[in-house]
Structures are given as structure tokens and as C-alpha cells.
C-alpha positions in Angstrom: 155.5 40.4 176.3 156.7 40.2 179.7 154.7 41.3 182.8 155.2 41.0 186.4 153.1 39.0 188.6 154.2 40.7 192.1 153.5 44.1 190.4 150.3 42.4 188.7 149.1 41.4 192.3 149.5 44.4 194.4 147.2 46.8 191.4 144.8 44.3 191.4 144.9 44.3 195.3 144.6 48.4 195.4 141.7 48.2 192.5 139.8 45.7 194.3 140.1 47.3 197.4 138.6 50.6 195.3 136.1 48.8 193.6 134.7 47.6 197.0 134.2 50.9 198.2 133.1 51.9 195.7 130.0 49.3 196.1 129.9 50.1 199.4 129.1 53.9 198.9 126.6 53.4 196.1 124.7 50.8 198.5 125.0 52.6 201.3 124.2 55.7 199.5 120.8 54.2 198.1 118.3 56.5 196.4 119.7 59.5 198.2 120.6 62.1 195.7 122.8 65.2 197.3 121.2 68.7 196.0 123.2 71.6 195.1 123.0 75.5 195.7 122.1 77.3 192.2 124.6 79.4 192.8 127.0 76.7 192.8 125.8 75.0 189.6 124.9 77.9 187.3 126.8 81.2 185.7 124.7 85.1 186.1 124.5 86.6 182.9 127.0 89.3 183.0 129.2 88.7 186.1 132.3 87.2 185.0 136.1 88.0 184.6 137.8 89.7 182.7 141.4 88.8 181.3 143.7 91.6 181.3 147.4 91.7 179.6 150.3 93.6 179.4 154.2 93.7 178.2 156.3 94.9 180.7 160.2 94.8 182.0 161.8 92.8 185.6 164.8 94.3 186.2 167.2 93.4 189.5 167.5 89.7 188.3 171.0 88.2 189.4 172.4 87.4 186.4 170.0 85.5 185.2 168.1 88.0 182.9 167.8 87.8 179.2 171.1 87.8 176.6 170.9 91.1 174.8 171.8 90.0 171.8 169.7 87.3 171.5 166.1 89.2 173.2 166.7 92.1 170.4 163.0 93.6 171.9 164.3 93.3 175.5 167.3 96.0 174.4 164.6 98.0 172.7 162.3 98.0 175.9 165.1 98.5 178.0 166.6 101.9 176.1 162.9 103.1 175.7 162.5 103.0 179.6 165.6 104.6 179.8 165.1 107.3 177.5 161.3 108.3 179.3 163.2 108.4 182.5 165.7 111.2 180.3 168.9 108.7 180.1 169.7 108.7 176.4 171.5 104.7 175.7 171.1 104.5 172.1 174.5 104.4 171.3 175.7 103.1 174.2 176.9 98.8 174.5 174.1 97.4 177.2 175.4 93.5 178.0 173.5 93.7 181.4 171.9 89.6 182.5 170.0 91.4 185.2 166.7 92.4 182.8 164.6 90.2 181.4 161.2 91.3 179.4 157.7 89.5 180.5 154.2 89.1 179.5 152.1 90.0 182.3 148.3 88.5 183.0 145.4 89.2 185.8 142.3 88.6 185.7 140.0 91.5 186.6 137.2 90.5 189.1 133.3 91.4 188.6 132.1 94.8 189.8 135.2 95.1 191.0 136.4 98.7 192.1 138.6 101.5 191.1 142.0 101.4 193.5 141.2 97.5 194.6 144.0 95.3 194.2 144.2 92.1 192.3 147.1 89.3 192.1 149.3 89.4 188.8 151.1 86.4 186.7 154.7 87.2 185.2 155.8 84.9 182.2 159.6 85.5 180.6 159.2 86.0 176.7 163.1 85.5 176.2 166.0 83.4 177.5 165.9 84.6 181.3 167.1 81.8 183.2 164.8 82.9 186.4 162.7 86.0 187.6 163.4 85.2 191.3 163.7 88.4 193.3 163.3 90.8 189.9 161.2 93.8 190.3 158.3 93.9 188.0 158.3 98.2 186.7 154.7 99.8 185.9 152.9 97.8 183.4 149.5 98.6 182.1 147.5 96.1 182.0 145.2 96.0 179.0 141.6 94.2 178.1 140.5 92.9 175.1 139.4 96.4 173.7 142.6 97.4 173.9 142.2 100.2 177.3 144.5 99.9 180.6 141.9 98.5 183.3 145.3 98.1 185.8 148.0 99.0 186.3 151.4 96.1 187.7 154.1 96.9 189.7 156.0 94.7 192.5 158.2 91.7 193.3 158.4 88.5 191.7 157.7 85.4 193.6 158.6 81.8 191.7 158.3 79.6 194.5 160.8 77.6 192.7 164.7 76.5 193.2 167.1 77.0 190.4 170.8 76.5 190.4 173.7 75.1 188.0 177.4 74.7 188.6 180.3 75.7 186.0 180.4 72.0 184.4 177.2 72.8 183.0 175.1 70.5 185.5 171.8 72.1 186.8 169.1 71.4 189.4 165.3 73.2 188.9 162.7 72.7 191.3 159.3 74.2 189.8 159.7 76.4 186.9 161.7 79.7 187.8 160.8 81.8 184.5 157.3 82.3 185.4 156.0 84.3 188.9 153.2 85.6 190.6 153.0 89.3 192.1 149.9 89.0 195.2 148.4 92.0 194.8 150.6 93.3 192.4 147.9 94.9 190.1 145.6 98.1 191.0 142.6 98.6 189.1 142.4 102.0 187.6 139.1 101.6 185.5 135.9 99.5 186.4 133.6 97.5 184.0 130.8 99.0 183.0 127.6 97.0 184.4 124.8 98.3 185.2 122.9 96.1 187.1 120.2 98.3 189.1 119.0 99.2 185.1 118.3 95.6 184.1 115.0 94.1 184.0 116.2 90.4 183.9 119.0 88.3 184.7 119.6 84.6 182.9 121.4 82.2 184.3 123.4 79.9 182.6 124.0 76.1 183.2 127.8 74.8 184.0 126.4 71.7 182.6 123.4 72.0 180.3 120.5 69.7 181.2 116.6 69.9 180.5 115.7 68.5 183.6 118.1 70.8 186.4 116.8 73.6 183.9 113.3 72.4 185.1 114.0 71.6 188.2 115.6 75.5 189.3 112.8 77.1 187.5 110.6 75.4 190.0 112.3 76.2 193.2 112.6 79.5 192.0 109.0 79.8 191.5 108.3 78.1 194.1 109.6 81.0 196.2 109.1 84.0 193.8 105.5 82.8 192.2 106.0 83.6 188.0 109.6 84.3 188.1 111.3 81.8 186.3 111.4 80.5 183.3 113.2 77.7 181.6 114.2 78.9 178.2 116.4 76.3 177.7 118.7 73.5 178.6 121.3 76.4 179.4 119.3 79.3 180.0 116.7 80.1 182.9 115.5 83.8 182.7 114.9 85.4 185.8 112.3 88.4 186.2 111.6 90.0 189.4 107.9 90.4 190.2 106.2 93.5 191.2 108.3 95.7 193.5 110.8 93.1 193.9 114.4 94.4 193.9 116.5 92.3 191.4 119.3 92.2 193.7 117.7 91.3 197.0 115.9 88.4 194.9 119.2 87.4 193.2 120.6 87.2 196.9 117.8 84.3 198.1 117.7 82.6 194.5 121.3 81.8 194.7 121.2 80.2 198.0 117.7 77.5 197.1 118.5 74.0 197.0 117.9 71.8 193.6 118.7 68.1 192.7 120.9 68.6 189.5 120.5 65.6 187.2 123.1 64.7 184.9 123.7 62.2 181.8 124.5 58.4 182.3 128.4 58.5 181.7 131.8 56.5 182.1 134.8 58.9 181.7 138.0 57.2 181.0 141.9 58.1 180.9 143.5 56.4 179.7 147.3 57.2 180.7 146.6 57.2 183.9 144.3 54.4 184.2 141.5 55.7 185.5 137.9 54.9 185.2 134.7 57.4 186.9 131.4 56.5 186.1 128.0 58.4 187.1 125.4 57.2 189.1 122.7 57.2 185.9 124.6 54.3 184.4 122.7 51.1 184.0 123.1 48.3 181.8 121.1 45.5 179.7 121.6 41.6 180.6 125.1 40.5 179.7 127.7 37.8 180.9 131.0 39.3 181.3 134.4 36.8 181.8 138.1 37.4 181.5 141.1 36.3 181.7 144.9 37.1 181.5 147.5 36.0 178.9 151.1 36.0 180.2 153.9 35.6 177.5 157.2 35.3 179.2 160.9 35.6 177.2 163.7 34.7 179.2 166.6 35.2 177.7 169.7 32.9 179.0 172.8 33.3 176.5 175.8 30.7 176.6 179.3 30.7 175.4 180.3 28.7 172.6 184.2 27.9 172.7 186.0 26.5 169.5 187.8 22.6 170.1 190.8 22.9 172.1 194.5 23.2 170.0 191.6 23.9 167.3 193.0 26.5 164.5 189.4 27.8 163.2 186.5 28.8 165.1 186.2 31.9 167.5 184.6 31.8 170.9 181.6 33.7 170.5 178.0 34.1 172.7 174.8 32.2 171.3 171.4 33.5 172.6 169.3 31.0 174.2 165.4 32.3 174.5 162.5 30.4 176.8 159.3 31.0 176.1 156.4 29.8 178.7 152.6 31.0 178.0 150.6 31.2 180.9 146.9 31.8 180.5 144.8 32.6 183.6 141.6 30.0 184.0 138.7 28.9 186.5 137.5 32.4 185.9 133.5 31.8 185.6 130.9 34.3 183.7 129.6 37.3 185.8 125.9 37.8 184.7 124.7 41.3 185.0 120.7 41.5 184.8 119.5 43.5 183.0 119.1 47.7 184.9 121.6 47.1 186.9 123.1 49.6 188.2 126.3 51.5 189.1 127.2 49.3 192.5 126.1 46.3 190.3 128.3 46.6 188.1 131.2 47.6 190.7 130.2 44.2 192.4 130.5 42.4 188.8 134.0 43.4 187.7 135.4 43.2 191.6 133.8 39.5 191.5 136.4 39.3 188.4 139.6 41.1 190.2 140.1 43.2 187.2 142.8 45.4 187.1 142.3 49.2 185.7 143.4 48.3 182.2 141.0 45.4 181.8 138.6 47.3 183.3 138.4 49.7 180.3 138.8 47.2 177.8 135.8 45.4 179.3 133.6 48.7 179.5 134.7 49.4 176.2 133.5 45.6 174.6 130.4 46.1 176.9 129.6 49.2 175.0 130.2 47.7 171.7 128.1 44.7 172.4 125.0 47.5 172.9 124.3 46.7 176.8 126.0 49.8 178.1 123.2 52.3 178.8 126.2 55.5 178.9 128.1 57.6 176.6 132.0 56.3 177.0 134.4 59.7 177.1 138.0 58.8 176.8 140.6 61.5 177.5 
């Protein structure tokens, strides 16, 4: 296994250079903890998106539309619009490139209003080359129980670059088959909430937790006396007291303060070699040490040549391999007391000029051995 010192050196440079801020924040940052609106950390009961779809036709596509033949429900779409519009085609040879039929997606907005505009997504279903500068026609755009909430029409914008020459060679910048229409969508029918009508509203965690539960309860109480109520990790119920409008109460609630607490955990990807790891995270006494094995293969080959005026033997190339096995030393233990903490343990491993990929393997031993306090997430 060969590996490149130069390379080797500069990402242990950048790491360590990472690492010590790192440190330097966590010291720096001390027992300081930065609090959070609720309305930032938690979800209302009831006020949340819809997803809208719908199947519709981009025509005025330069060539670059879907092959009849092979898009069999883009012909049918095609002669259906026609045939609305009173153009009968059913017998009729279409070989147009310039149509090309989409799946189109918006999301419709809480509370939001009849004749409001809302941004569209256009997707090709067949083998359309690009929707750059097609027209999107009328598409209804339907929920979940099946009604038209809005209604698409517009241009398509890829914000892509596509473009081939006649050998067959091609150059795409972004992906051309897929578009967006800004305000492309009207909304014909509203979402039925009624909101003045309800007697409570819960809110709902983004990351369950017993004590941020606890702790917005409080502030909320501490503001609107007997208000709150923590009914769960994930659920704090909200009732208004007395003549207290539910909406004018929702309005100061969302803006209070709290200090959201949060597991002790080390989150690792692994492709792309990184490693985030929450403030909570505290480990037991352990001595941590390593060290780098470098197997180099050079491969040197040399010609062989037969005796001269020699009648047998063939000139031919024999391999010759080198193998050197270097293995880092003078490395010393790193001893880790036990509660240390986050910048502790930054200060530990950039005492040992790990690189990311030790890094994880070391977290991941540290873990094993029992003296990481932390759940380990790899993605």
C-alpha cells in the first residue's frame, strides 16, 4: 500500500490547523451556552406544507423534446391537448422533438391564499434532452386527496448549459431535464384550518429532548402563568388562559428565548472524512497513542537480452519490486483524565497530529474500549 508523504503532510497540516480552532472556540467559549427562539427549534401543530403534483406538457423545446415513438404517453398527451383545443390528430404522423411531457411539484404554503403565487419544479418523465426555454401549458396541481389546490403555467428556467456536436461529443453543465417556474403556480383552493376555533396548539420538537421540553414549558409559563405543559419529549401543549387570544399569545411565545439541550454525540462520514462532535461529549480516563505504517512498492523493471550470436532465448522484461516499511515512532501516550471534555479531547488528538482518517478510527477504538461517554453516528 503506497501513500504519499507530501500529500500526508499538508492534511495533517489543514486538520491540525482545524483541530486547534477547534480548542480554541470550546475554551474560549467556556460554559456559555447560546439559547435559541422556540420558534426556531419547534414545529406548530397544524402549520405545515403541503406537497402538491401534477402531469403536464412543455412544448417550444428546440429540438430537444421527447422521441415520439419511444415517450408513447407524451403522443397520447400531446393529441389529447390537441383534440380539447378542437384539432383532431389521431390519425395524423406527429415526429415533432419540440414536446416533452413533465411531472410538476410545488409545495403549497400554510394559510396560504386563494390567487397567491407559489414557485413550481418541472422534471422530464421521458427522453427530452433539455426543457430550456419550453413553455410549461396549464397544469393542475393536485394534493394528496386527489383535488387541484393550483393551477402551473409559465417558462422553464434550468439554469444549466447543454450542448453536443454531430460526432456524438457533449458538454452539460447542471442538469437541463429538470426546471423551476418562479411563481409559476396560482393557488385556486386554500387549506382548510381553522385556527380562531381551536382551543390548543402543541408544539412539536425538531429534536425530541426531555429537558428543552422542560425548559420551553417554563419560559412559557413563566410569561403566560399555567400555559404550558410538557406532555412529552416531543410535545408541549399550549393553552391560552382566560381571555387570552391564541394568536396574539402564539405571536410572543414564538419569539422567548430557551437553552435547547441536546445528546452527547460524534457524527461521522465517512467519505468525506469528516468528524462533528457536540459539546455534551465527555470521556473516562484513557491513554491514546498512534502511529502510521507506510508500505512502499516500487516497481523498477529491467530488460533481459539473450547471449550475443545466441540462437535461443528472447529478449524479454523482468519485474524488479522494492519493498521498504516505514513505521512512524517517538509518538508518546496522550492521557485523557477522566470528564474531559470536548476541547480536551480536541487538545489530545492535535497533541497526536492525527489526520481525519485516524481520527475516526481512534474515536471508534475509544468507543469500543467503553471510555466514550457519546453515541457514535456514522453516515
Amino acid at each position: 500500500m503506497a501513500c504519499s508523504s507530501q500529500g500526508a503532510g499538508i492534511m495533517r497540516s489543514i486538520f491540525a490547523r482545524l483541530l486547534a480552532f477547534l480548542a480554541a472556540f470550546a475554551l474560549a467559549a467556556g460554559p456559555v451556552h447560546a439559547k435559541s427562539r422556540i420558534k426556531d427549534i419547534v414545529e406548530f401543530e397544524g402549520v405545515r406544507e403541503n406537497m402538491l403534483v401534477g402531469y403536464g406538457i412543455v412544448v417550444g423545446l428546440n429540438g430537444t423534446g421527447d422521441a415520439l415513438r419511444n415517450a408513447p404517453f407524451t403522443k397520447q398527451s400531446l393529441e389529447a391537448m390537441l383534440e380539447r383545443l378542437g384539432v383532431n390528430t389521431r390519425d395524423a404522423t406527429l415526429n415533432t422533438k419540440n414536446v416533452a411531457a413533465v411531472m410538476v411539484t410545488a409545495r403549497l404554503p400554510a394559510f396560504a391564499a386563494a390567487g397567491s403565487k407559489i414557485d413550481a419544479s418541472v422534471s422530464a418523465m421521458g427522453d427530452a434532452k433539455s426543457l430550456l426555454g419550453g413553455t410549461l401549458l396549464v397544469t393542475p396541481l393536485m394534493g394528496a386527496d386527489g383535488q387541484a389546490y393550483a393551477v402551473a403555467q409559465g417558462t422553464v428556467q434550468t439554469g444549466s448549459v447543454s450542448a453536443s456536436g454531430a460526432s456524438g461529443s457533449s458538454v452539460s453543465k447542471g442538469v437541463p431535464t429538470a426546471g423551476r417556474i418562479a411563481g409559476g403556480a396560482v393557488v385556486e383552493k386554500e387549506v382548510a384550518f381553522d385556527f380562531s376555533s381551536m382551543q390548543q396548539m402543541r408544539l412539536t420538537l425538531r429534536n425530541p429532548d426531555f429537558t428543552t421540553a422542560r425548559r420551553i414549558a417554563e419560559a412559557v409559563n413563566g410569561r403566560f402563568p399555567g400555559s404550558a405543559v410538557a406532555e412529552n419529549p416531543t410535545i408541549v401543549a399550549l393553552r391560552p388562559a382566560g381571555d387570552q387570544d391564541l394568536m396574539s399569545m402564539l405571536a410572543q411565545v414564538e419569539n422567548l428565548s430557551v437553552d435547547p439541550d441536546a445528546p452527547a454525540k460524534v457524527v461521522i462520514d465517512e467519505v468525506a472524512g469528516v468528524i462533528v462532535m457536540g459539546e455534551n461529549v465527555r470521556l473516562s480516563t484513557v491513554a491514546i497513542q498512534q502511529g502510521n505504517l507506510t508500505i512502499t512498492v516500487r516497481e523498477s523493471p529491467a530488460v533481459s537480452q539473450p547471449q550475443p550470436f545466441s540462437r535461443s532465448g528472447q529478449t524479454a522484461v523482468v519485474p524488479q519490486s522494492d519493498v521498504s516499511v516505514d513505521e512512524e515512532k517517538g509518538r508518546q501516550f496522550v492521557t485523557l483524565s477522566s470528564g474531559a471534555s470536548l476541547s480536551s479531547l480536541v487538545q489530545g488528538l492535535n497533541a497526536l497530529g492525527v489526520t481525519p482518517r485516524d481520527m475516526i478510527s481512534i474515536l471508534q477504538t475509544i468507543k469500543a474500549a467503553g471510555a466514550l461517554q457519546a453515541d457514535i453516528e456514522v453516515m
